[in-house]
PASEBA-1860 file (N, C-alpha, C; in nm, 3 decimals):
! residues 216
1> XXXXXXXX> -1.246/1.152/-0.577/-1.219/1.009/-0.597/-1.333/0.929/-0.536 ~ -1.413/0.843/-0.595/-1.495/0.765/-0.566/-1.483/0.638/-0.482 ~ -1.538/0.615/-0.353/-1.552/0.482/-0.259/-1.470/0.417/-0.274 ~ -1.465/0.333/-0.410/-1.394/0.232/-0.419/-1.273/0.230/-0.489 ~ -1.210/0.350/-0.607/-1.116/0.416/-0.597/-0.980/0.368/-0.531 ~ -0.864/0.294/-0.548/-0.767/0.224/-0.499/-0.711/0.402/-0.437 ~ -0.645/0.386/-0.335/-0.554/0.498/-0.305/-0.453/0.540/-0.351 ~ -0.367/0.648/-0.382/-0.301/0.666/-0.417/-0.173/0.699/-0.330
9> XXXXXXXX> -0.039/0.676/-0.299/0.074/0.758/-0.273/0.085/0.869/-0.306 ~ 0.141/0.974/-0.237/0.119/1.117/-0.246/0.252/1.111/-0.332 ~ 0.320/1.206/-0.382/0.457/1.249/-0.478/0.552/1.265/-0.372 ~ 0.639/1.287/-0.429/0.793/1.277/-0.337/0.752/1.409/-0.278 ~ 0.784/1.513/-0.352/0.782/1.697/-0.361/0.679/1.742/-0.279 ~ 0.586/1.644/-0.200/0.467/1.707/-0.112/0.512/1.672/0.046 ~ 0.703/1.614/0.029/0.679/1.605/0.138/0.840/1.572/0.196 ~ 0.903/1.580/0.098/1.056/1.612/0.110/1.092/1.668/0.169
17> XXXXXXXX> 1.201/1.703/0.239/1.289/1.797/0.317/1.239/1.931/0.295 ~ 1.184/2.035/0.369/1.183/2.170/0.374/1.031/2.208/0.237 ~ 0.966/2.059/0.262/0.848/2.054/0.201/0.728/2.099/0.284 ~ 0.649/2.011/0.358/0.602/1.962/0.427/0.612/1.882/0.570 ~ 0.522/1.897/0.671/0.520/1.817/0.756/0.553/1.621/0.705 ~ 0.646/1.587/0.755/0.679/1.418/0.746/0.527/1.306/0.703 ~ 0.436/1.377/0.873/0.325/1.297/0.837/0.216/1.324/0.750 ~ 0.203/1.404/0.696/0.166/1.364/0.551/0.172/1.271/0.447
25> XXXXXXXX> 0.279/1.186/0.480/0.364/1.097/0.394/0.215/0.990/0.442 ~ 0.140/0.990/0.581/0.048/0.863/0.585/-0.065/0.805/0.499 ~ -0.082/0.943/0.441/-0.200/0.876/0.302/-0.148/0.783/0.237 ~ -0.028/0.795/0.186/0.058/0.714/0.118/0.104/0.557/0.187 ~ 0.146/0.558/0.308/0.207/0.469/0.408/0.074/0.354/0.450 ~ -0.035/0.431/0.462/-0.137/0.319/0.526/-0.200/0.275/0.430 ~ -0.210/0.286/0.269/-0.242/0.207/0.168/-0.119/0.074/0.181 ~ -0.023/0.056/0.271/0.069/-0.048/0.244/0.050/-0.156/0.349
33> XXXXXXXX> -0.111/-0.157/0.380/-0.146/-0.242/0.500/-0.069/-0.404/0.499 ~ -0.067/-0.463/0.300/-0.064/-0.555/0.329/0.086/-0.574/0.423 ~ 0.191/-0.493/0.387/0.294/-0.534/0.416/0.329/-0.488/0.571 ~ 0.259/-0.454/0.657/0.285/-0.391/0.782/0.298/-0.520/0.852 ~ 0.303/-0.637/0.830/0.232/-0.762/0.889/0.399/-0.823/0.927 ~ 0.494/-0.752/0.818/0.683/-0.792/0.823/0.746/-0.644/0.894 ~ 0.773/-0.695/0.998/0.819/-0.551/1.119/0.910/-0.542/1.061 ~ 1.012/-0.378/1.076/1.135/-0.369/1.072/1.238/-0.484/1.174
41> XXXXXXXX> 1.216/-0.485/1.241/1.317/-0.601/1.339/1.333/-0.660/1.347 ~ 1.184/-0.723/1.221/1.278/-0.906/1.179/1.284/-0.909/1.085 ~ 1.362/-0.788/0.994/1.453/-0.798/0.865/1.589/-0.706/0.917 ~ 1.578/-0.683/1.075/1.737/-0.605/1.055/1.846/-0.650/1.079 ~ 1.865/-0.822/1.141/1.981/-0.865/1.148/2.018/-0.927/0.999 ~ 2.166/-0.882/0.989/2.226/-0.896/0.909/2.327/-1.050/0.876 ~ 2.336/-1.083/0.737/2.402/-1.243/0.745/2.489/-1.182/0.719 ~ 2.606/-1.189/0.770/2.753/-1.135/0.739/2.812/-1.191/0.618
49> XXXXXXXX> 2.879/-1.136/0.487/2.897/-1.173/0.374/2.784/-1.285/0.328 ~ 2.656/-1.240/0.323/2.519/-1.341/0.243/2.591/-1.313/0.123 ~ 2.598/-1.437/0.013/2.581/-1.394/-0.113/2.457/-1.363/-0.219 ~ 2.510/-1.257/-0.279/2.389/-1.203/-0.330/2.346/-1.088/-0.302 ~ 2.392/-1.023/-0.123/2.358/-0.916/-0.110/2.399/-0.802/-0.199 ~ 2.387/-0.665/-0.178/2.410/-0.552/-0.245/2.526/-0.524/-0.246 ~ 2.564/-0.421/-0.312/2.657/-0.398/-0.347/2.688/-0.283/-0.264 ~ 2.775/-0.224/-0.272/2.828/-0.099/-0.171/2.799/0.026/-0.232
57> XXXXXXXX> 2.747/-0.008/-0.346/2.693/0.161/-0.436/2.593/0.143/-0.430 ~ 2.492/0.005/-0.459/2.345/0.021/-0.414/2.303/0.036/-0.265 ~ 2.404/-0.002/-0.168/2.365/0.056/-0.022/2.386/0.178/0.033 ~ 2.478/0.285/-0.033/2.485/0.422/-0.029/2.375/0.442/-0.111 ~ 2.311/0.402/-0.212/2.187/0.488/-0.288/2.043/0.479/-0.225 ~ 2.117/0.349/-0.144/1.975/0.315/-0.023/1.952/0.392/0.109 ~ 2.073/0.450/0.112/2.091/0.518/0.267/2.078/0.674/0.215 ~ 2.094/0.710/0.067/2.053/0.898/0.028/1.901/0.857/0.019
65> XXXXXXXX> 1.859/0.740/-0.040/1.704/0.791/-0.087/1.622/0.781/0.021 ~ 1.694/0.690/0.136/1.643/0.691/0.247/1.608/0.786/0.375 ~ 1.710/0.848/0.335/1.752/1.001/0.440/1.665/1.099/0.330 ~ 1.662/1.102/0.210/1.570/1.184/0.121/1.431/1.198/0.116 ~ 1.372/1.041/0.156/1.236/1.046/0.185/1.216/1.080/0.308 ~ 1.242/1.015/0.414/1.238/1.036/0.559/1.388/1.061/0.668 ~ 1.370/1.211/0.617/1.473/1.271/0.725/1.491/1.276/0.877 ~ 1.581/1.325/0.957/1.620/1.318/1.084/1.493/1.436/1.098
73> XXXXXXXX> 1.423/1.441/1.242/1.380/1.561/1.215/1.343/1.579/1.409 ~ 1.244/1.573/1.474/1.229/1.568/1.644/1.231/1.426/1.681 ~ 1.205/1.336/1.553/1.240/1.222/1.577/1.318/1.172/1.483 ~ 1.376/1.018/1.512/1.509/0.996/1.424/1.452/0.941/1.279 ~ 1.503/0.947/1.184/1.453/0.946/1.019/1.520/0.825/0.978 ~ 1.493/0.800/0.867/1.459/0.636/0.817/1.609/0.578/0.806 ~ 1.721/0.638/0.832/1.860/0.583/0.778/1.892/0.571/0.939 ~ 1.854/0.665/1.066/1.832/0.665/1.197/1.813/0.468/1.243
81> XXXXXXXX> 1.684/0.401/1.181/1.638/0.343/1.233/1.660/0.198/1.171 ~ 1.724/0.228/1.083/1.768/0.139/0.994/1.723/0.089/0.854 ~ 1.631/0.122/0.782/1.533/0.142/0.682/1.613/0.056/0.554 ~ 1.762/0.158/0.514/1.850/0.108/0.398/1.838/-0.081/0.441 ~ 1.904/-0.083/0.562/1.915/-0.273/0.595/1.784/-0.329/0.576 ~ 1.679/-0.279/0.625/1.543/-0.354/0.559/1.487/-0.361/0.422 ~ 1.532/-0.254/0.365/1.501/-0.280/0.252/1.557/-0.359/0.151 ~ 1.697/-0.369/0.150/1.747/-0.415/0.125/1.733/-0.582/0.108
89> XXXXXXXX> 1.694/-0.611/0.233/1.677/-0.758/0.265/1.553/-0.754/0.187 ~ 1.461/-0.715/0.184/1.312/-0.682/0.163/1.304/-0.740/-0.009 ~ 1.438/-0.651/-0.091/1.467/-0.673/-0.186/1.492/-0.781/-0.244 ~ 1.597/-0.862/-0.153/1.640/-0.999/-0.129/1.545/-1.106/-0.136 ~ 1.422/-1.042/-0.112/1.345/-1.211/-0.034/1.236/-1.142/-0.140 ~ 1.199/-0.996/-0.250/1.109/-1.029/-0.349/0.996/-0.959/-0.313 ~ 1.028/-0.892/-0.196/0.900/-0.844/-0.158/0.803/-0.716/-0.212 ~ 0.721/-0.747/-0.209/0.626/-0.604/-0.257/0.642/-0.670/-0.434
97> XXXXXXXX> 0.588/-0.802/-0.473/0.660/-0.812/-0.610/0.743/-0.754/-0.681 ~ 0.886/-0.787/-0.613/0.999/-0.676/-0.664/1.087/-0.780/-0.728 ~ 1.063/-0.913/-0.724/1.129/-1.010/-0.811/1.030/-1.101/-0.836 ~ 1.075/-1.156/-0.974/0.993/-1.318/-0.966/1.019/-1.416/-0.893 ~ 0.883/-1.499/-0.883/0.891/-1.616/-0.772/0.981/-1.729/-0.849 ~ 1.110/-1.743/-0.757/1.187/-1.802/-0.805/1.183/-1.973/-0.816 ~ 1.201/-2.061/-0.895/1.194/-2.202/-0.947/1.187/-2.280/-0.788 ~ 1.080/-2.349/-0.769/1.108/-2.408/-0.676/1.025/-2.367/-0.553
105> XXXXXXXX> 1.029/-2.229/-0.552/0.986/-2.113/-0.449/1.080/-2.119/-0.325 ~ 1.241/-2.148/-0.395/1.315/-2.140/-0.282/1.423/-2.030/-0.353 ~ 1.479/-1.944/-0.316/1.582/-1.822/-0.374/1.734/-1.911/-0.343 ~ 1.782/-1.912/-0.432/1.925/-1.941/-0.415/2.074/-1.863/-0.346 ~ 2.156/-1.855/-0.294/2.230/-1.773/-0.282/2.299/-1.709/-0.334 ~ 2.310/-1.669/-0.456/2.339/-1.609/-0.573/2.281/-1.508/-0.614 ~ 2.150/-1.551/-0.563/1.996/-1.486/-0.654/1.998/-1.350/-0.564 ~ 1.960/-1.219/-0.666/1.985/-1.115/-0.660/1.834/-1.065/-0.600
113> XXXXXXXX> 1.761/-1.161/-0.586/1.567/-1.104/-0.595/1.546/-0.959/-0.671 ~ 1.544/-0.890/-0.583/1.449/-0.730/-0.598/1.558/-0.631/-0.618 ~ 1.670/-0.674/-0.625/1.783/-0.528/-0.620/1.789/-0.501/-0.784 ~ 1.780/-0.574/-0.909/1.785/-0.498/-1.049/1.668/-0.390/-1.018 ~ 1.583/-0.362/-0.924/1.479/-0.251/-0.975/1.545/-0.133/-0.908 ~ 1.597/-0.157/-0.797/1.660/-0.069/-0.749/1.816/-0.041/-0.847 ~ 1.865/-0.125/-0.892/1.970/-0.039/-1.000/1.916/-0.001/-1.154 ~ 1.771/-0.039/-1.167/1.698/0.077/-1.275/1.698/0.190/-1.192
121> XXXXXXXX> 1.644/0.180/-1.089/1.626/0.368/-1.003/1.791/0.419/-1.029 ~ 1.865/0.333/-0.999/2.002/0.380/-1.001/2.017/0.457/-1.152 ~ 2.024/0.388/-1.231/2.029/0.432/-1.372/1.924/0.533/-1.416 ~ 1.844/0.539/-1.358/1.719/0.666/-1.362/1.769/0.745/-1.372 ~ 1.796/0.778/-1.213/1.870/0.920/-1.127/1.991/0.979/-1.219 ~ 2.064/0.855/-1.255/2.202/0.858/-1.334/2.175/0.974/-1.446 ~ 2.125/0.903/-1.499/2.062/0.944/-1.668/2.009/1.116/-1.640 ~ 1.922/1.137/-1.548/1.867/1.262/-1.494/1.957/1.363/-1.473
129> XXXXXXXX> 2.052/1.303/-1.410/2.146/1.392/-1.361/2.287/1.466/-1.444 ~ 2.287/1.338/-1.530/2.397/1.366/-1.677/2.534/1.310/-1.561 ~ 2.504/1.280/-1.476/2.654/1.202/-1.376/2.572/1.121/-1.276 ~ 2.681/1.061/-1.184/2.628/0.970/-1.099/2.569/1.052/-1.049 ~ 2.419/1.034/-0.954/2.346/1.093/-0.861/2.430/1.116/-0.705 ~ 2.483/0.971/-0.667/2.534/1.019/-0.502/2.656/1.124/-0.514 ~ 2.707/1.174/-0.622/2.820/1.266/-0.669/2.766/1.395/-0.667 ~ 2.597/1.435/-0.624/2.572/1.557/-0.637/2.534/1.627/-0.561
137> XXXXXXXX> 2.544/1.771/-0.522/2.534/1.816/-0.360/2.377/1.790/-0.328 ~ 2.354/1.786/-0.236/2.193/1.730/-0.147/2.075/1.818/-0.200 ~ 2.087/1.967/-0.252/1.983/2.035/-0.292/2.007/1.993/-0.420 ~ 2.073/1.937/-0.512/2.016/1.887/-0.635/1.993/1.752/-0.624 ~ 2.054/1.675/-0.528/2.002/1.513/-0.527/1.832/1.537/-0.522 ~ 1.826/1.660/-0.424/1.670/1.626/-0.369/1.623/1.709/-0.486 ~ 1.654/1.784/-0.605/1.568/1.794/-0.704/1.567/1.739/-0.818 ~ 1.654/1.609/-0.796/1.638/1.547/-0.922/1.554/1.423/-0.870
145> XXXXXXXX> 1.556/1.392/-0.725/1.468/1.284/-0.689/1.308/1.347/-0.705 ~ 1.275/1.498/-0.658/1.164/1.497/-0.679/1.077/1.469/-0.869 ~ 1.177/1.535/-0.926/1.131/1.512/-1.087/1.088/1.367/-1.088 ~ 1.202/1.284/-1.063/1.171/1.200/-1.061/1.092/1.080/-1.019 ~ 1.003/1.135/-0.896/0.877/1.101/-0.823/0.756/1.128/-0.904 ~ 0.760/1.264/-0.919/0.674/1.306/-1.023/0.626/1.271/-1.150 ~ 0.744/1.233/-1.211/0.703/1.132/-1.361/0.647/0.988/-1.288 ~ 0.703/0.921/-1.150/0.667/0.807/-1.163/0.530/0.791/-1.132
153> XXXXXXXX> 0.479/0.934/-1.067/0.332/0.861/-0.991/0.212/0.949/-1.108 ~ 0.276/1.008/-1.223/0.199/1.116/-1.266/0.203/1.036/-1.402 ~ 0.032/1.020/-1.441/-0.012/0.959/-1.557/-0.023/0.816/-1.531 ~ 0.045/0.732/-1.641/0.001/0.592/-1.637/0.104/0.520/-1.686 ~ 0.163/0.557/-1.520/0.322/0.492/-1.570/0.312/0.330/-1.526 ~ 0.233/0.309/-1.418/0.228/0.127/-1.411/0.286/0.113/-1.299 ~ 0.413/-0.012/-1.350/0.435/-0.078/-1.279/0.647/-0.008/-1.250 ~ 0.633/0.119/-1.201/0.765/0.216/-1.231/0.840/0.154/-1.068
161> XXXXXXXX> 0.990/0.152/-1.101/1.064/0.087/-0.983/1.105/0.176/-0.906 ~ 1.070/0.325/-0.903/1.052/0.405/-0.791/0.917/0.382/-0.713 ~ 0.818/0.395/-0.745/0.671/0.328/-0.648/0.743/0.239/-0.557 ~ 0.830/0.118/-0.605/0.861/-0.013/-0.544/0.936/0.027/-0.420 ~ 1.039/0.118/-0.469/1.164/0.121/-0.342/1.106/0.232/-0.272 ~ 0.994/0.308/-0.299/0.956/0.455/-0.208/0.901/0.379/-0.142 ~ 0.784/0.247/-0.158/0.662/0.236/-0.076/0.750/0.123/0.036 ~ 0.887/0.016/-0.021/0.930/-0.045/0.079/0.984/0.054/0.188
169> XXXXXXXX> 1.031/0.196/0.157/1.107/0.279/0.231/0.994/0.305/0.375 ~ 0.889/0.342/0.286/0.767/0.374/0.416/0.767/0.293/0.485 ~ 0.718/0.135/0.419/0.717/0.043/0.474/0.776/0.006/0.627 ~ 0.923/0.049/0.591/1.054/-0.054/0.708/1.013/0.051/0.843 ~ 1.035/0.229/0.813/0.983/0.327/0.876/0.880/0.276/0.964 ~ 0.785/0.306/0.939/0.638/0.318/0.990/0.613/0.178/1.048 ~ 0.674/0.052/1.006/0.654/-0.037/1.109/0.814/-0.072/1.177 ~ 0.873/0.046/1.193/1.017/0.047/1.343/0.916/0.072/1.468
177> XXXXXXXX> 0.997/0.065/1.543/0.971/0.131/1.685/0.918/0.276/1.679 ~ 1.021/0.344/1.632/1.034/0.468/1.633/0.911/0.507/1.545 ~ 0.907/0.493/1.441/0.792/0.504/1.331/0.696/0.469/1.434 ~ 0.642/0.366/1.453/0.523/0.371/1.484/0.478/0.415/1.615 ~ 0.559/0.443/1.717/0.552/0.465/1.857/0.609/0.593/1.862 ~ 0.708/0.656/1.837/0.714/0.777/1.796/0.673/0.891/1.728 ~ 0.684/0.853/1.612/0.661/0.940/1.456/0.503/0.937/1.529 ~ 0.428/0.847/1.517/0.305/0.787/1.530/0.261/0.802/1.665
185> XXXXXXXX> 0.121/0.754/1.673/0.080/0.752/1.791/0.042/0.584/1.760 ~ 0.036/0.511/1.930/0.018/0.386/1.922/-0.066/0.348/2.061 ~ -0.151/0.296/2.004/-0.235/0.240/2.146/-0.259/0.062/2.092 ~ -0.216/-0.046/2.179/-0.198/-0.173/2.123/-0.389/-0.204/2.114 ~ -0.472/-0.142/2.159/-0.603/-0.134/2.244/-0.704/-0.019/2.214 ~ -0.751/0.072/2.161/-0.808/0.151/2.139/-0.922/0.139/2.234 ~ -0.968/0.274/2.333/-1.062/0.256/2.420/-0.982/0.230/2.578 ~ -1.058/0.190/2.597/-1.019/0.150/2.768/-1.131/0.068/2.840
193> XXXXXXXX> -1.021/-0.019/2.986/-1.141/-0.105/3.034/-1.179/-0.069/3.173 ~ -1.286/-0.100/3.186/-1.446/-0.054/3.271/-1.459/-0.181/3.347 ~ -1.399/-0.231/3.456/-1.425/-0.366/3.537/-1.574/-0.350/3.588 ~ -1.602/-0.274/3.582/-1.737/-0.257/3.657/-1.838/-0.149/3.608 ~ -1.942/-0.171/3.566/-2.067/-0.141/3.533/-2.161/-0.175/3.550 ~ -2.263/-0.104/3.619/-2.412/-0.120/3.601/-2.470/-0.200/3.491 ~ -2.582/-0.309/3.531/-2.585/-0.370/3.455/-2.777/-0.373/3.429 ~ -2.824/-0.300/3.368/-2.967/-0.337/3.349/-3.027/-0.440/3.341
201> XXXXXXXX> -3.179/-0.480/3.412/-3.239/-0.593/3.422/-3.244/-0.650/3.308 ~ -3.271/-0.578/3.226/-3.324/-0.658/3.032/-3.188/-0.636/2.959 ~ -3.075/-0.584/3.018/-2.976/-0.561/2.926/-2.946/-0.620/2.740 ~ -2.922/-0.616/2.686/-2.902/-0.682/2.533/-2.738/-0.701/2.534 ~ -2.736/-0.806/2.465/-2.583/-0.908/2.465/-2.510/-0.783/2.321 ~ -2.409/-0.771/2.327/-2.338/-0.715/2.203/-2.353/-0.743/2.065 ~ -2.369/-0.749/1.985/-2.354/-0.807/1.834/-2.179/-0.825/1.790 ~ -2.100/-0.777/1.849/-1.961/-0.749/1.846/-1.898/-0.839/1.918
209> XXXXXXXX> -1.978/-0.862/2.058/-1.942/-0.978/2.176/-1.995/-1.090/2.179 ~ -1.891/-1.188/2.060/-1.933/-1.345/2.073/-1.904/-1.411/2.193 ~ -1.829/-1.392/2.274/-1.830/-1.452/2.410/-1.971/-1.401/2.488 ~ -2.016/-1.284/2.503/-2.184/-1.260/2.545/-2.303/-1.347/2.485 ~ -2.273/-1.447/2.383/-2.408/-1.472/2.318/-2.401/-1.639/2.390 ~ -2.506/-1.647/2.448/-2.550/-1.800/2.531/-2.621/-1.909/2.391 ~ -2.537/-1.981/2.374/-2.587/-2.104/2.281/-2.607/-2.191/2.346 ~ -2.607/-2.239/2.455/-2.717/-2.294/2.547/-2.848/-2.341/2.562
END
């Protein structure tokens, strides 16, 4: 793949349950820079009866695909940390262009934002399965989700509403606590500080350190 080459998300099946190591999943996760900027913790309180929210079959399909992508494992996995409630909301407010920008650019309480893409995934899985998907034991949920990863990221499928709900799933993950301070390694600082150094007679000012440069 060439320099400039957009990145790609890796497939479900490279990294599913009894696949692969979890972090692998980061090739995929750190192409989602723009959205790292909305933490998990200020989408996890909940409005008690919001209208508009989900439904109780799209929040069980949020909490299997959630536990499907990122399982419990030495650290706690994406249904652990709360992932289904962020996304969810995530859905709500449009994010990752998962709804249109609604009249006004204010969402109504009615307004459903981003959850019809998630009940196409619903109807996906459905259709795949020849019955409802959450009706099927966990080693075929997880092989009908991988097929179904596979068609979405393989060829020139576009703009497919599995990409949408896998990459918000990473998303809520990888910027929790746990995700990023756990799963992850985290330094707020990279490097370390040196109060004191030798300082050469002719020394040269930083190119990096605009506070070093004398406009004077």
């Amino acid at each position: 793949m060439g320099r400039d080459s957009p990145p790609q998300i890796p497939p479900t099946e490279s990294w599913l349950p009894g696949k692969a190591e979890r972090r692998q999943v980061l090739g995929g996760a750190l192409l989602l820079g723009a959205l790292v900027g909305v933490p998990l913790r200020a989408w996890h309180q909940q409005v008690e009866g919001q209208a508009g929210g989900a439904s109780d079959s799209e929040r069980l399909l949020l909490a299997r695909l959630s536990d499907l992508v990122i399982p419990d494992s030495d650290t706690p996995g994406a249904v652990a940390v709360g992932v289904p409630a962020f996304v969810e909301r995530a859905l709500l407010h449009g994010l990752d262009d998962t709804a249109p920008e609604p009249a006004g650019k204010v969402r109504m309480g009615d307004d459903r934002g981003g959850l019809p893409v998630l009940d196409q995934v619903m109807r996906d899985l459905n259709g795949r399965a020849a019955m409802p998907f959450l009706g099927l034991k966990p080693d075929r949920q997880r092989g009908v989700l991988e097929a179904y990863d596979a068609d979405a990221f393989g060829g020139e499928q576009g703009d497919h509403p599995w990409k949408k709900i896998k990459a918000l799933i990473l998303t809520g993950y990888y910027t929790s606590e746990v995700g990023a301070s756990r799963e992850l390694q985290y330094e707020l600082v990279p490097g370390r500080w040196d109060p004191n150094l030798p300082l050469p007679a002719h020394n040269r000012s930083w190119s990096s350190d605009w506070t070093a440069v004398d406009f004077g």
